[in-house]
KENU-998750 format. One line per 10 residues: for each residue x, z, y of N, C-alpha, C. Coordinates in steps of 0.05 Angstrom, whole numbers, plus 5000, padded with zeros to 4 digits. Layout:
<recs>
X,Z,Y,X,Z,Y,X,Z,Y | ...
</recs>
This chain:
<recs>
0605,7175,6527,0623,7153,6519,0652,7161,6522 | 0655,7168,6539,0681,7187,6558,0694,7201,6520 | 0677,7220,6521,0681,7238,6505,0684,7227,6475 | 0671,7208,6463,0672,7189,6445,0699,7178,6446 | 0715,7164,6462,0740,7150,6465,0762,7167,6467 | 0754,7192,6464,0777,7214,6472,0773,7231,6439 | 0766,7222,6422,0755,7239,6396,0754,7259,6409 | 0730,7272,6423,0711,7290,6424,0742,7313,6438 | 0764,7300,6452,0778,7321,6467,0769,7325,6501 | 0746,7316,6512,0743,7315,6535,0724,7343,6534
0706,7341,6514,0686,7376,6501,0698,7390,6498 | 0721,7397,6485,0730,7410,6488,0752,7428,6508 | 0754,7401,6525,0771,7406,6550,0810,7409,6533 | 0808,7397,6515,0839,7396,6510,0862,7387,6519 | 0891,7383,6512,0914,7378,6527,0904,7346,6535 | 0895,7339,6513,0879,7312,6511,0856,7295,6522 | 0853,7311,6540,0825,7301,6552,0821,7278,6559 | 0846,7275,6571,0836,7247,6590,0836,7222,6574 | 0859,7239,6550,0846,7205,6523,0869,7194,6531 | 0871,7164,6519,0885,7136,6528,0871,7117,6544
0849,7131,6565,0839,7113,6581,0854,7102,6609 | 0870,7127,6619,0890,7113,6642,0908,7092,6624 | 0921,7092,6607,0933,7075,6601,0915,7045,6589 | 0898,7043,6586,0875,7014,6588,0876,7010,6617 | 0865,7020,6632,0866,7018,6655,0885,7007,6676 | 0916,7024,6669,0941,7015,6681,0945,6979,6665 | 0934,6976,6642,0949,6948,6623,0915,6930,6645 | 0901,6945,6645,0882,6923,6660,0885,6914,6687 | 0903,6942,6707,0911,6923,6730,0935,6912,6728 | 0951,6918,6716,0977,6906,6707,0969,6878,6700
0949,6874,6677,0945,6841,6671,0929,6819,6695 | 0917,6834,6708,0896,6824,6733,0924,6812,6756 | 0939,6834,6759,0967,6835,6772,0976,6808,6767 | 0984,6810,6742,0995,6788,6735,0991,6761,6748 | 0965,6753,6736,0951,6730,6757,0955,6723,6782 | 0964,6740,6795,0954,6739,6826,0991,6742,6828 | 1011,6753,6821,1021,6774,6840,1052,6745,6822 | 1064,6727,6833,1084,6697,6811,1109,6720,6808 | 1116,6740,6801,1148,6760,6799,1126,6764,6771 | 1113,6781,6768,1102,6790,6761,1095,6771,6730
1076,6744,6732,1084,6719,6724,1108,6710,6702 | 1126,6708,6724,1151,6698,6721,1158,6718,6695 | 1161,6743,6703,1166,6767,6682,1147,6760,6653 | 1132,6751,6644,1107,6742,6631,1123,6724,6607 | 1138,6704,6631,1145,6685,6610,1178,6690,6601 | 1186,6710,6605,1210,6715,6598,1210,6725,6569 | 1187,6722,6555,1196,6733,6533,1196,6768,6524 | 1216,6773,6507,1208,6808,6501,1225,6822,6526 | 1243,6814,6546,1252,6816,6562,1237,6830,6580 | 1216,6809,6593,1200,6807,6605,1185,6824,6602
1170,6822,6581,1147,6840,6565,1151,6877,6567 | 1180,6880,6560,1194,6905,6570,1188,6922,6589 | 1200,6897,6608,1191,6907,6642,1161,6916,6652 | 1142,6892,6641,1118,6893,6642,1100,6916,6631 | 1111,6922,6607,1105,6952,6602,1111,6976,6614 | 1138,6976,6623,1144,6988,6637,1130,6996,6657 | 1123,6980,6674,1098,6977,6692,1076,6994,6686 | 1065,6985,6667,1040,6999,6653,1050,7026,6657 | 1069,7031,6640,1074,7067,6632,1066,7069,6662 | 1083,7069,6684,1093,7079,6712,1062,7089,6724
1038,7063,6717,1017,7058,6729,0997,7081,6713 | 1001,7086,6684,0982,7103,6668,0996,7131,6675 | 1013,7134,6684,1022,7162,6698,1017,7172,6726 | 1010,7156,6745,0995,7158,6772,0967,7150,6766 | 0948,7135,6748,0917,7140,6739,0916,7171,6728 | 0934,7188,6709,0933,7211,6699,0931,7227,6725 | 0948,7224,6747,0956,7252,6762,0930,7248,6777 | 0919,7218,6785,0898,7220,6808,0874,7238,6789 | 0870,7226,6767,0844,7232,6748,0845,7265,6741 | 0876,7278,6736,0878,7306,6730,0869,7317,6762
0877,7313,6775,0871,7328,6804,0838,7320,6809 | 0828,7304,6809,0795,7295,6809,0780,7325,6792 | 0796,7327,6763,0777,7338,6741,0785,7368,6748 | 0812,7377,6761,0818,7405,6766,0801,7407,6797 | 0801,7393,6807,0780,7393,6835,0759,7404,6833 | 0749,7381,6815,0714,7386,6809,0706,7416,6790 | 0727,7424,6774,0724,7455,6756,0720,7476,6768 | 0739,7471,6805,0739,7494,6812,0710,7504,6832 | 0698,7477,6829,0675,7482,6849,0653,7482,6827 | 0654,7488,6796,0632,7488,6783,0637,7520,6774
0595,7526,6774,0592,7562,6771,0579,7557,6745 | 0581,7585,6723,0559,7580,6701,0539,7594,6704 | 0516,7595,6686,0483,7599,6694,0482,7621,6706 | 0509,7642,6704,0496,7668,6732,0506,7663,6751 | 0516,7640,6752,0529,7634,6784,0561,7644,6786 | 0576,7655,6760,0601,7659,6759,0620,7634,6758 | 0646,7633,6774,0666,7612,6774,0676,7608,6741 | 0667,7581,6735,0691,7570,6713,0727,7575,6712 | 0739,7569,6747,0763,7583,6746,0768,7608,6755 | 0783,7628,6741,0777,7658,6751,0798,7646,6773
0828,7645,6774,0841,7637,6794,0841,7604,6804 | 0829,7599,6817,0828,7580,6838,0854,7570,6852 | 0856,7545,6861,0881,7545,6882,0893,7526,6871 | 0925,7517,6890,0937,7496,6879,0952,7505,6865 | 0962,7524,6863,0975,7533,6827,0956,7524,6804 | 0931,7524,6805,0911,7517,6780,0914,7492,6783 | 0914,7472,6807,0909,7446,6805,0934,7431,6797 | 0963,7442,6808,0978,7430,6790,0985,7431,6770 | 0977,7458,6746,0982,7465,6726,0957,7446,6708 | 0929,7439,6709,0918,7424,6704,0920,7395,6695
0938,7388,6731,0934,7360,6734,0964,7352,6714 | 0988,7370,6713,1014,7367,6696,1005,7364,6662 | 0994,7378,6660,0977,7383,6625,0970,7361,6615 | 0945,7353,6629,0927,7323,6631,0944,7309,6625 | 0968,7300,6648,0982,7270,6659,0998,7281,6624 | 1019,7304,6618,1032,7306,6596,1020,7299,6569 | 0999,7303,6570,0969,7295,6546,0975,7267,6538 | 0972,7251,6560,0967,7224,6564,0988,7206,6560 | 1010,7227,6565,1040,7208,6570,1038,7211,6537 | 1040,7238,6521,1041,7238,6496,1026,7212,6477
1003,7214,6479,0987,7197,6472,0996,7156,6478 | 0997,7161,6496,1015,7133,6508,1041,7120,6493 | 1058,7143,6491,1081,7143,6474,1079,7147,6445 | 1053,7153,6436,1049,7162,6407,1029,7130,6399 | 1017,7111,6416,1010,7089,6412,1029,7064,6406 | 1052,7059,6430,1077,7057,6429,1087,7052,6402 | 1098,7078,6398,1108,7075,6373,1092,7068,6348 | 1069,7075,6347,1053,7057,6329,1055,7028,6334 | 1051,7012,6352,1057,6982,6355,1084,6980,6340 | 1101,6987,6352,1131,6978,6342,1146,6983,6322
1127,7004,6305,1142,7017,6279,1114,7013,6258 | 1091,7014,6260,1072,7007,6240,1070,6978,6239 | 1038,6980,6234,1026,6960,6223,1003,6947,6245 | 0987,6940,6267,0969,6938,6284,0972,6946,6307 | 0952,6948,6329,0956,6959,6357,0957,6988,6359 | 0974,7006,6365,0973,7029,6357,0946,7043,6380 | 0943,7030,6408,0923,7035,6424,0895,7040,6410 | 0891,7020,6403,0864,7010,6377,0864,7020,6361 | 0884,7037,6348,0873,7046,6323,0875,7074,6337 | 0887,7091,6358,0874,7114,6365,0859,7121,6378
0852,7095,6388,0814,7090,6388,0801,7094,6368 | 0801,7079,6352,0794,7077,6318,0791,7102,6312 | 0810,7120,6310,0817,7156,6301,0798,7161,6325 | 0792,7160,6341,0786,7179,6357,0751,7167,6353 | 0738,7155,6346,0714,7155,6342,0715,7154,6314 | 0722,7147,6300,0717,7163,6268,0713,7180,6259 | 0739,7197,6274,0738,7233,6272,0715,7246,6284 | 0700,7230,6306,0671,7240,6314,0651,7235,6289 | 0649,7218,6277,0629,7210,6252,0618,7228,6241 | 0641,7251,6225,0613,7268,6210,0609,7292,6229
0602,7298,6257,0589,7310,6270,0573,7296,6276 | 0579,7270,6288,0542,7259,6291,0530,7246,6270 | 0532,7252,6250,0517,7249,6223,0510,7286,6219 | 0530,7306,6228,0500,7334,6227,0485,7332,6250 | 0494,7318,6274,0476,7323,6289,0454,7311,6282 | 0460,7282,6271,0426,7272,6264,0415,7283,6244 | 0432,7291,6229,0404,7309,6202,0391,7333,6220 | 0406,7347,6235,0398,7372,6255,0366,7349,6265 | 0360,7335,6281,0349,7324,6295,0326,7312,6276 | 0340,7308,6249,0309,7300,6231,0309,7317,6223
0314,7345,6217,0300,7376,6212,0292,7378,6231 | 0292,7384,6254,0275,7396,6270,0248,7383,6283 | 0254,7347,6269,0226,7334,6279,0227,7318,6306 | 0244,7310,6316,0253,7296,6333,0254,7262,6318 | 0267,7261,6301,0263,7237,6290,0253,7231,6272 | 0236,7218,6270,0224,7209,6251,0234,7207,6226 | 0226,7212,6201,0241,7217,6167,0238,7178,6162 | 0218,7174,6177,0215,7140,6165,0230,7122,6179 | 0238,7129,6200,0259,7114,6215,0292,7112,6206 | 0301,7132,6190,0326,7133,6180,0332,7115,6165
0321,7100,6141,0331,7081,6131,0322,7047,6142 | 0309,7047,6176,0312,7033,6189,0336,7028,6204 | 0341,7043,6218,0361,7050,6226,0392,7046,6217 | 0393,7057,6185,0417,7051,6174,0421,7024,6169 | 0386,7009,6156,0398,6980,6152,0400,6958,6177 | 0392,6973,6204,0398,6958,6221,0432,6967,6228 | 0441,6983,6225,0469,6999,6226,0484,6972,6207 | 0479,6964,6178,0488,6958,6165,0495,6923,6171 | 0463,6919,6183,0457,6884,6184,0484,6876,6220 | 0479,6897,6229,0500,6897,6254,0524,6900,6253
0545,6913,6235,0568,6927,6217,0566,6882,6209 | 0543,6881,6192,0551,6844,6175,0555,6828,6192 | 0543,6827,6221,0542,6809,6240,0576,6802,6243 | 0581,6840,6257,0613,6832,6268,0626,6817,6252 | 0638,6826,6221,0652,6816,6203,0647,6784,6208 | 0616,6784,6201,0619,6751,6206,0637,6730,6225 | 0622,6738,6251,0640,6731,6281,0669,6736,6275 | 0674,6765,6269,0703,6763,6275,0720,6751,6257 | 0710,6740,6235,0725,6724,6211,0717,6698,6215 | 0703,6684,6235,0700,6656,6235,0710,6642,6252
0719,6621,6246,0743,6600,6262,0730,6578,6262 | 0745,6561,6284,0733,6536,6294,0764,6524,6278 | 0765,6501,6264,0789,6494,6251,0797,6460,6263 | 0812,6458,6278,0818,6425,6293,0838,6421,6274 | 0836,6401,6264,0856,6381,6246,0868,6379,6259 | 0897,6380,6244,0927,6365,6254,0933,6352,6242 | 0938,6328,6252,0963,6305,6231,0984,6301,6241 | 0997,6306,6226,1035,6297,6233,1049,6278,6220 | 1059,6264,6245,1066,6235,6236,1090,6234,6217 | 1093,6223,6198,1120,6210,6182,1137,6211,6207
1170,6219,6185,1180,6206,6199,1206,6199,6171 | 1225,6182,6176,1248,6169,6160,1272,6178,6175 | 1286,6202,6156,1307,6206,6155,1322,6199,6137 | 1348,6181,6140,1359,6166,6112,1339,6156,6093 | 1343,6168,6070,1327,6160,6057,1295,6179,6045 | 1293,6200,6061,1275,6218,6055,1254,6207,6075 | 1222,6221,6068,1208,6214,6088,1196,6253,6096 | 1192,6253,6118,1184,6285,6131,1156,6278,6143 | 1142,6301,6142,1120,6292,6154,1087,6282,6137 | 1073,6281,6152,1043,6256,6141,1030,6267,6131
1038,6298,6124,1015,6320,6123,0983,6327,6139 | 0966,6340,6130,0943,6336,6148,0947,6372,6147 | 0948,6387,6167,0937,6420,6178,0913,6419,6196 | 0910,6446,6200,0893,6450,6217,0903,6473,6244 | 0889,6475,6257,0888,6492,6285,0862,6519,6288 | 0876,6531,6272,0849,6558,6266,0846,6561,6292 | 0822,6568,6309,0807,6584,6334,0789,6599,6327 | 0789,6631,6333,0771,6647,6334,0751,6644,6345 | 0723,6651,6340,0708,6653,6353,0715,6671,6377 | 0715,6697,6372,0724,6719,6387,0757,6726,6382
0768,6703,6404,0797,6713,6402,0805,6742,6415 | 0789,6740,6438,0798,6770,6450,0801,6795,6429 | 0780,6800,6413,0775,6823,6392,0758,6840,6414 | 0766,6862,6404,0751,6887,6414,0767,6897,6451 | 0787,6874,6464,0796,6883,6482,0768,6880,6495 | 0755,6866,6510,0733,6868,6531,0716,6889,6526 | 0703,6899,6505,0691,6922,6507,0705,6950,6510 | 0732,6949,6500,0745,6975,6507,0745,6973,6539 | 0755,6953,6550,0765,6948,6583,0743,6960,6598 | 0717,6940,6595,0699,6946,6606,0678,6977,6611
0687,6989,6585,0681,7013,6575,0691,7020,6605 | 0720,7019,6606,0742,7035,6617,0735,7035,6641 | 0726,7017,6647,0715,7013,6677,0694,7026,6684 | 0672,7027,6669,0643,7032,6672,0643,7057,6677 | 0675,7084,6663,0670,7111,6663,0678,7122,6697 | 0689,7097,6712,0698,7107,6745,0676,7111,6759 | 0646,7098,6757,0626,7107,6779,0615,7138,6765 | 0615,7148,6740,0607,7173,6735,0622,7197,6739 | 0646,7178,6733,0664,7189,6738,0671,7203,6773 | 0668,7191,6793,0676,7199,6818,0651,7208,6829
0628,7200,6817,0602,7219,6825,0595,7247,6826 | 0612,7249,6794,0614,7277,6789,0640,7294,6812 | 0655,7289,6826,0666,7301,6842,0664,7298,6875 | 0655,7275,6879,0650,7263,6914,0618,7271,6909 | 0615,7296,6930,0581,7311,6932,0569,7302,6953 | 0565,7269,6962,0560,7264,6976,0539,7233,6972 | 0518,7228,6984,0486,7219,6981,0491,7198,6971 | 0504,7179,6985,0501,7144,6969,0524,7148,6954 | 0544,7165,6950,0556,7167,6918,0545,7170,6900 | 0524,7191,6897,0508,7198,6880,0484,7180,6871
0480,7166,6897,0459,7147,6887,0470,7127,6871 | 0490,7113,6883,0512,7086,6863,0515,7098,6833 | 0527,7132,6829,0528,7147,6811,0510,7144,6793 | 0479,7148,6802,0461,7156,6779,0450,7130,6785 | 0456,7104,6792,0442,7075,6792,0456,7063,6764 | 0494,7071,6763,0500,7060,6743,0505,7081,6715 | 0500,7097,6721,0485,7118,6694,0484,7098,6673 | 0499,7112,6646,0492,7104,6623,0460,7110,6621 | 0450,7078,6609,0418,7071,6608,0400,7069,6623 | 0418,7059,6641,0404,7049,6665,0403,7013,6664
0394,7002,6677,0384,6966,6677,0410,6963,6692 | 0428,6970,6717,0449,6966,6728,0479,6970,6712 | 0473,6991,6692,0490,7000,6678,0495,6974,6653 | 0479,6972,6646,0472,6947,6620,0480,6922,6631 | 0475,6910,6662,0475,6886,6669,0506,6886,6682 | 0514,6910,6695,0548,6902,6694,0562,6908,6672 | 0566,6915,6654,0571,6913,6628,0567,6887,6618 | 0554,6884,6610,0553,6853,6605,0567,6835,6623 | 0561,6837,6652,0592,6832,6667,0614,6830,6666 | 0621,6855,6656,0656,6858,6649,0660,6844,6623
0642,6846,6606,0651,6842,6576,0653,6796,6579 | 0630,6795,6596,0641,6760,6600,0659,6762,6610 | 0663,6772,6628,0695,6771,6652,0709,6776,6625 | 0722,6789,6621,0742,6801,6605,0743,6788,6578 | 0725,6771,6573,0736,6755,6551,0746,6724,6562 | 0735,6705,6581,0748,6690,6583,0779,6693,6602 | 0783,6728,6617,0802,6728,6627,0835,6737,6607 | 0821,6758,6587,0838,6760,6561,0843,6735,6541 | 0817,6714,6542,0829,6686,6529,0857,6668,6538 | 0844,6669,6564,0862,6652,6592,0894,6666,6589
0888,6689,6586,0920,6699,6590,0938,6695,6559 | 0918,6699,6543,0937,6707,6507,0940,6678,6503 | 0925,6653,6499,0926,6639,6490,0921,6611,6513 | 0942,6598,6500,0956,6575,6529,0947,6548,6513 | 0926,6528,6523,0927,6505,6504,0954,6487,6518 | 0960,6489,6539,0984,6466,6548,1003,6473,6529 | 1014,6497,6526,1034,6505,6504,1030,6490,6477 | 1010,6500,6475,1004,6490,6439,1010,6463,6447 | 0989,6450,6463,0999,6417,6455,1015,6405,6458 | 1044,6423,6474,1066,6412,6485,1082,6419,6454
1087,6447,6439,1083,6448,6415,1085,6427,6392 | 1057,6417,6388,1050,6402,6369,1064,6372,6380 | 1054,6368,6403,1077,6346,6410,1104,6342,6396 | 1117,6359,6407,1145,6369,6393,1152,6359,6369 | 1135,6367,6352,1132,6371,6323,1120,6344,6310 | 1112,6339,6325,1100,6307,6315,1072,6311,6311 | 1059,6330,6315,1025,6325,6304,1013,6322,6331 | 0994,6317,6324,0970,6308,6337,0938,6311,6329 | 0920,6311,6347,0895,6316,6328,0886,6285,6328 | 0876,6281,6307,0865,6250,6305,0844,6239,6323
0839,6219,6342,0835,6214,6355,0835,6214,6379 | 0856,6238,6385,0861,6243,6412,0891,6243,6428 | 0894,6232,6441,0923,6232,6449,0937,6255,6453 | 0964,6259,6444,0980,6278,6440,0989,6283,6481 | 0996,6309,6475,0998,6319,6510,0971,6323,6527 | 0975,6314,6550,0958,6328,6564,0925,6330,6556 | 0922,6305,6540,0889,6301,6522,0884,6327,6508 | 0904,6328,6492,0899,6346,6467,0894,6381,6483 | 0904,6375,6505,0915,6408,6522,0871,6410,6529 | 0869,6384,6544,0844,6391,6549,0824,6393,6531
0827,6375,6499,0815,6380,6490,0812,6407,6473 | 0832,6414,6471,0830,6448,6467,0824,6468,6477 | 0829,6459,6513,0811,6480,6526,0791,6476,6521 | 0773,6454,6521,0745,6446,6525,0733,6464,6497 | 0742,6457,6471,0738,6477,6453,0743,6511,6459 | 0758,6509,6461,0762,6535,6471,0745,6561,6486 | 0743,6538,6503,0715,6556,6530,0688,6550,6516 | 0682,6536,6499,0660,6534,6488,0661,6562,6469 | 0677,6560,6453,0687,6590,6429,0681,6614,6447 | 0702,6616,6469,0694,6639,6480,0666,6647,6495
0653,6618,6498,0617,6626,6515,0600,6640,6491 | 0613,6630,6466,0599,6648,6438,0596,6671,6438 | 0628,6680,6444,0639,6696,6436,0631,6722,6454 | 0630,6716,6483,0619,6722,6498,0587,6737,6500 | 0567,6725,6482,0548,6718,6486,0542,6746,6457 | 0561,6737,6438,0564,6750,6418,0568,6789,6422 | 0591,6791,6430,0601,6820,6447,0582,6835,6465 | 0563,6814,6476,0548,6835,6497,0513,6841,6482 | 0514,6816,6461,0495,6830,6440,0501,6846,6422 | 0526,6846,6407,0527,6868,6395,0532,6894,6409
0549,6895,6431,0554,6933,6448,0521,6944,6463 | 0502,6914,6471,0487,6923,6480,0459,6932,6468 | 0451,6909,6456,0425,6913,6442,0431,6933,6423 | 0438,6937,6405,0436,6973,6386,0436,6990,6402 | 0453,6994,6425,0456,7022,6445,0430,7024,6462 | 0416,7006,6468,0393,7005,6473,0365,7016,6454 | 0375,7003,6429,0352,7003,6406,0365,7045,6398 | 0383,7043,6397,0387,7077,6386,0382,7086,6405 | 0389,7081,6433,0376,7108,6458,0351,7115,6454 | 0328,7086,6440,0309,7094,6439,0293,7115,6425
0317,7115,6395,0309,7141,6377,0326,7161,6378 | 0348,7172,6401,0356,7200,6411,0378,7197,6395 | 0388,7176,6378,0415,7182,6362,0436,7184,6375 | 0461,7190,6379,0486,7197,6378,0497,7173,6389 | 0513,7163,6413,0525,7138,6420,0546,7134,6397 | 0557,7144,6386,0566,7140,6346,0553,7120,6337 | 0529,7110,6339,0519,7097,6326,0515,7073,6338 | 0515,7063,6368,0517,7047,6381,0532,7017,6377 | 0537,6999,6386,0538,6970,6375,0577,6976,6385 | 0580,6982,6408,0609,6991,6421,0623,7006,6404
0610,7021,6373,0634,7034,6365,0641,7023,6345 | 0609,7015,6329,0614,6993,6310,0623,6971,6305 | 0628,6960,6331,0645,6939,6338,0678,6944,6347 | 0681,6965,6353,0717,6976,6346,0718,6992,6324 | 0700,6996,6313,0707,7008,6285,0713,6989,6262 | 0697,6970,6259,0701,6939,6247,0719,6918,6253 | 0726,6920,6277,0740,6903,6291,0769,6911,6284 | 0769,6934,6290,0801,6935,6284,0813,6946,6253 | 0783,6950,6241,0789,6955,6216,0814,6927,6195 | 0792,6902,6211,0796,6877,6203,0822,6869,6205
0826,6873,6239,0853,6861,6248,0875,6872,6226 | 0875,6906,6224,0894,6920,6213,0892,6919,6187 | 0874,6901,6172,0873,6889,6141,0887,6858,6137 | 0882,6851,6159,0898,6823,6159,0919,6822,6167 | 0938,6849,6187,0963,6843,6189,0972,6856,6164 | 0971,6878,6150,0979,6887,6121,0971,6859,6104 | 0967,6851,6106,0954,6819,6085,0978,6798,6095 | 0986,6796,6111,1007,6776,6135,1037,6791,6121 | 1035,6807,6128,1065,6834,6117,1068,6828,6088 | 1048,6831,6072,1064,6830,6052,1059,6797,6033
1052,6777,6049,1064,6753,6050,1084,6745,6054 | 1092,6757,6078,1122,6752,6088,1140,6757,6078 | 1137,6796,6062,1150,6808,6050,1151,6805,6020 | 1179,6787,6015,1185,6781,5989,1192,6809,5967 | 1185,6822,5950,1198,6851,5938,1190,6841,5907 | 1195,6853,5894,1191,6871,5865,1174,6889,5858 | 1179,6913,5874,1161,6943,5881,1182,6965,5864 | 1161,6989,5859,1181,7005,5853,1191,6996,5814 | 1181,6984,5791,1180,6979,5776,1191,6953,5765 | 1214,6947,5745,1231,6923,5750,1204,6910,5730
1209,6887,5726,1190,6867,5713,1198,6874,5686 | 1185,6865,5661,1184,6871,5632,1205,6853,5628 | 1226,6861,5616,1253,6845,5599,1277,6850,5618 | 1275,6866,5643,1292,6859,5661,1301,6896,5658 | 1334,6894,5662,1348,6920,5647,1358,6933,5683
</recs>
């Protein structure tokens, strides 16, 4: 999975290894932070000001996850032998470990700063979509690996177009979920200025099913890779046992996962989207939803919708990352094919089709070609 989120630079051991996972990681205690820690808060609601600092944060935090995680992985290299029992590092020592652990953390800072600037100069989350790149670019290797695996008889020839159309019917699920909204009427009252009247329109209040998107399964991912992660370097008995208890495909492995991914969606709901805001908002503005009193009613009755959306949504995310990764372990395919990639592969395909769809709404133009009659 590790290696999957890193497009296949952890196999290879590249500048890249460690991926953009310290930096999920740093935005996951940074946002946990938040909650708990009112400066922190306070900074939250300041706006892009705020937001600044708060990133700032992150970077500081995804640069001390890099140095601990480079020193862990230069640690663990120097104590691994290959099948004649020869050292992986010819020179050993803390010259190797800081030249390692500098590489890594430089990898990561790159990558961090190369996300960055995708948010603020493209089009979508630039995090997410080099996620996106980085399991895509795995695709047509584990498409030879699986033809490799039905030549040699490992998989069944009659199982492949099972497989794909369950690939396909799972690929329709997401789209579905992630394009469907719960829609609360708004009415906004008249009002008489001079002699105009404003107002008395009927809108609505779109709600996602799955507002979070694809954050809880990346997060959770992110989490799940620290017990294999520190197993593989702490050589010591109930590490190893905690280690290989939460092993990818294991019943512990599956059942905190599904853990994180509920945690992490009603705690990514709670934080992005505020119903007191909105109804203080619509207040403002004069609407109201019909039958319910404007202010604090409307606040609850949007939570109340709300936490219902997200128990879906919830319920939704840990069937799709779980059940396929389960059903493909069973026929030896490639975690490529798993419900976790297809669901950030879809997921953010969507998002980053509907902000290009948003953009050039907003964006009034011509193009490059004047209109017919015009000199």
């Amino acid at each position: 999975m590790f290696n999957m989120f890193s497009g296949g630079a952890l196999e290879n051991f590249s500048i890249f290894a460690l991926g953009i996972m310290p930096y999920i990681s740093a935005s996951i205690i940074i946002q946990l932070l938040t909650v708990v820690i009112p400066q922190l808060e306070t900074l939250k609601k300041e706006g892009a000001a705020g937001q600044r600092k708060i990133t700032q944060y992150t970077r500081y935090g995804t640069i001390g996850l890099s140095i601990i995680q480079g020193t862990f992985i230069a640690t663990g290299l120097q104590s691994m032998v290959g099948p004649g029992g020869e050292p992986i590092v010819l020179n050993p020592g803390t010259p190797f470990i800081l030249m390692t652990m500098l590489t890594l953390t430089a990898g990561t800072s790159f990558i961090m700063w190369l996300g960055e600037q995708m948010t603020e100069r493209g089009i979508g989350n630039g995090i997410s979509l080099i996620i996106f790149a980085g399991i895509v670019s795995r695709g047509p290797a584990a498409l030879v690996n699986s033809f490799q695996l039905i030549k040699a008889g490992e998989i069944a020839l009659f199982f492949v177009p099972v497989i794909i159309g369950f690939m396909v019917f799972v690929v329709g699920i997401i789209v579905f979920f992630e394009t469907a909204q719960r829609r609360i009427p708004i009415q906004y009252a008249k009002r008489v200025v001079g002699r105009k009247v404003y107002g008395g329109q009927s809108s609505h209040l779109p709600l996602k099913i799955n507002i979070a998107g694809v954050i809880p399964p990346i997060f959770a991912s992110s989490i799940m890779m620290f017990p294999a992660t520190i197993g593989g370097f702490i050589q010591v008995e109930w590490v190893q046992k905690v280690s290989a208890a939460m092993a990818p495909g294991s019943f512990y492995y599956y059942l905190l996962y599904v853990v994180m991914i509920v945690f992490f969606c009603f705690f990514y709901t709670a934080v992005t989207f505020k119903p007191d805001d909105v109804a203080e908002n619509l207040k403002k503005n004069g609407g109201f939803v019909p039958g319910i009193r404007p202010g604090r009613k409307t606040a609850d009755f949007i939570d109340k919708v709300l936490t219902r959306l997200t128990v879906v949504g919830a319920i939704y995310l840990s069937v799709v990352c779980v059940l396929p990764t389960i059903l493909i372990s069973k026929f030896n395919l490639p975690f490529y094919f798993g419900g976790t990639a297809l669901l950030i592969i879809v997921g953010v395909a969507i998002d980053t089709v509907s902000q290009v769809q948003s953009q050039m709404v907003m964006t009034n133009y011509e193009g490059f070609m004047k209109s017919k009659g015009k000199k």
